[in-house]
Phi, psi and omega in degrees: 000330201258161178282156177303120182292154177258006176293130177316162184265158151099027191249163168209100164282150207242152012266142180225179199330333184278331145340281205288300183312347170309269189353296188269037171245321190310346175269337180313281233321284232317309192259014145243341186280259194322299194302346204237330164286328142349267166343305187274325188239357196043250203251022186329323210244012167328293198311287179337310176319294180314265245286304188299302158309341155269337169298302176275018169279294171329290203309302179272005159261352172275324186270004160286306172273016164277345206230027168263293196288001180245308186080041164228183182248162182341309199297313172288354149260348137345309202283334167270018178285130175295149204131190167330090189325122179044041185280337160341279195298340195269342163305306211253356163266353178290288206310316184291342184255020143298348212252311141001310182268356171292331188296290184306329193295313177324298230294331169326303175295315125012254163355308190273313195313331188274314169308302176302279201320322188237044166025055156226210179211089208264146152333086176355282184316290189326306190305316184305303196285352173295290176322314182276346175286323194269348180269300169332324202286301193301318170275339170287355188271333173034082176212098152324310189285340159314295182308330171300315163316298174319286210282338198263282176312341182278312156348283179310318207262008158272322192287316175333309181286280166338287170351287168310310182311325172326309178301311184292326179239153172294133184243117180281097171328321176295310175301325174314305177304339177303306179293124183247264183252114186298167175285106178286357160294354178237176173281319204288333186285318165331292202275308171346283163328276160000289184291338168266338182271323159315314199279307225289135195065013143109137147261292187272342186279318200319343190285327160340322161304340194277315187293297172322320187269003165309331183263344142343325189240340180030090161100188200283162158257169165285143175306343168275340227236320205285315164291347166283319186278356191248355155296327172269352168270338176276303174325301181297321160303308200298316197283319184280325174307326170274355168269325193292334180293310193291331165293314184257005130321301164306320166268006162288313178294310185307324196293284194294324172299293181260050160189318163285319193294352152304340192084020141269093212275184190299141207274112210279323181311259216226109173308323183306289188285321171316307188295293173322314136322330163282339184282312178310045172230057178250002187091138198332307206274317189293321181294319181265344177292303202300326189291336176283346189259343149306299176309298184303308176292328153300328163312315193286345189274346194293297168336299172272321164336317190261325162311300217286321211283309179325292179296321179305314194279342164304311174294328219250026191241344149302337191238020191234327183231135157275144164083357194258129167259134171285097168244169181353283186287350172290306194301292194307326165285323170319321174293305184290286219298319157317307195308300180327303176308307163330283181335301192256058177249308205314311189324316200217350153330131199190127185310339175283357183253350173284322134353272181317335200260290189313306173333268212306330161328306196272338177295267182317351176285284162327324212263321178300339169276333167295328183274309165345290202310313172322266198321294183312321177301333200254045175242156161313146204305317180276020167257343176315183197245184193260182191272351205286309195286339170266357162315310179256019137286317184297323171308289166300322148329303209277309167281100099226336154293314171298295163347278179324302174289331171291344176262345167271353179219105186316284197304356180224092205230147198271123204302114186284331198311315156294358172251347165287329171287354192277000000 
């Protein structure tokens, strides 16, 4: 289905998947998230962030040497956990299209911001579909290297942008540096947490990576290709976790300049637009880079969402039904029926299942770090992660499950203040 790559096989050009898939989760956060813990908290949750971006610097180098060292992708090895023939995968194919009304629900914001900026008042419903119509097109073309291109340049003119913003405000190194660990004693610093550790550097997409980089490499290498090659994949990892931290260094800042060193916290009717409309005193010029670099990083995150999800059901749904071939017009519905869904999440979406959705999320997040581990065990010995990597896979597991069971169960939340201490 993907085009032919033109690259030598064994080859791993930079910037790749691990790069990019960083990237493109950074505008949901960054511009629902991030800016409005800012705003409340200032630069509280830096450490958590650092901490959360090394997990998933593990995290996307332990699936680089599972699909270097096999030349498949995750999902076949998902496909050997014992149990229930492919229940993995069929979890983690649940999980990623629920994660779909999450998408659509973003896409709202979109909408209003292109009303406000240009002072009109175009139908909502009419814009998504303009949008999810023009994300179709794009994603029916099912070409990775397409899709790299589109997301390398979109990148490029974000990081530009964020650049220029750079100028416009003072950033207190001191107070940046200040944030280690937020108070993990209440729920809102719990779901706060939760939502950086799931969300920042991508969550259930990272497993995309492994199906991408399968078309980096189109087939196993040689025992001569794999340290060159797993050395440019920790680099390309190595590269989007440090741009991405600095990105959210940045929206930490936004938050906090114009709004906690005021005494003021994020604004409660919509954190988004609200925080963005506030921001939007940078001056004629200042105002339109950030909405355009508003506009783009959401696009970018609706776009690999919906490519990434699209290949995964493509990959794995031939090999979960007997007898089913992936063809053209098959990949195209697939493709609609994502889209559709996105669309009509506006309907019955609601920040509150979205909550709800991060608890449960973070649970199944773990159980996704235990099988991770399971596989790596089962790989060759000189293929295995170092002990350093299952420390912190094993570390992030163990907080996110615990997260997680404290936000589904309000009332029995586990002391962090004593597990920190232990």
């Amino acid at each position: 289905m993907d085009n032919p790559v033109q690259e030598k096989r064994g080859t791993y050009p930079l910037p790749g998947p691990g790069l990019l898939i960083a990237l493109s989760s950074s505008g949901w956060v960054g511009l629902l998230s991030l800016i409005s813990f800012g705003a409340d908290s200032g630069y509280a949750f830096v450490g958590i962030t650092f901490l959360t971006l090394l997990f998933k610097y593990a995290l996307i180098t332990g699936l680089a040497r599972f699909t270097i060292a096999t030349g498949t992708d995750i999902f076949t090895g998902l496909g050997t956990i014992p149990g229930p023939k492919n229940w993995v995968i069929w979890m983690m194919n649940g999980i990623l299209y629920i994660e779909i009304f999450m998408l659509g629900y973003s896409s709202q914001i979109v909408v209003r911001l292109f009303n406000e900026l240009f002072g009109v008042n175009l139908n909502p419903f009419h814009v998504i579909i303009g949008i999810f119509g023009l994300l179709f097109l794009l994603v029916a073309l099912d070409s990775y290297w397409f899709f790299r291109e589109i997301l390398i340049r979109a990148i490029l003119f974000i990081m530009l942008g964020f650049g220029l913003l750079i100028l416009s405000i003072t950033i207190p190194i001191d107070e940046l540096t200040a944030g280690i660990i937020p108070d993990l004693n209440t729920y809102i610093g719990l779901y706060e947490t939760g939502i950086i550790l799931s969300s920042v550097g991508s969550g259930f997409s990272l497993l995309f990576y492994s199906v991408w980089m399968v078309s980096h490499l189109r087939g196993k290498v040689s025992e001569q290709e794999k340290p060159e090659i797993l050395r440019r994949a920790r680099i390309d990892a190595g590269l989007g976790m440090v741009i991405l931290f600095l990105l959210c260094g940045l929206f930490y800042s936004i938050g906090y300049v114009f709004f906690y060193e005021h005494g003021l916290g994020a604004p409660e009717p919509d954190l988004t637009l609200e925080a963005i409309f506030t921001v939007m005193n940078l001056g004629i010029y200042g105002n339109m880079i950030f909405a355009c670099v508003c506009i783009t990083a959401l696009f970018c995150s609706l776009l690999g969402g919906l490519y990434g999800r699209a290949r995964v059901l493509e990959v794995t749904l031939p090999r979960t039904i007997p007898g089913f071939f992936m063809s053209k017009k098959k990949y195209l519905c697939i493709v609609f029926v994502l889209v559709l869904s996105a669309v009509f999440s506006d309907f019955f979406f609601t920040q509150t299942m979205v909550r709800e959705f991060i608890a449960i999320r973070m649970v199944l997040f773990s159980i996704l770090g235990i099988l991770l581990i399971w596989i790596d065990r089962s790989l060759h010995v000189q293929d295995r992660g170092s002990v350093w990597w299952y420390i912190i896979m094993a570390t992030g597991t163990v907080a996110s499950f615990i997260i997680g069971i404290n936000l589904i169960e309000k009332y029995i939340q586990i002391p962090f203040s004593f597990l920190l201490n232990l």
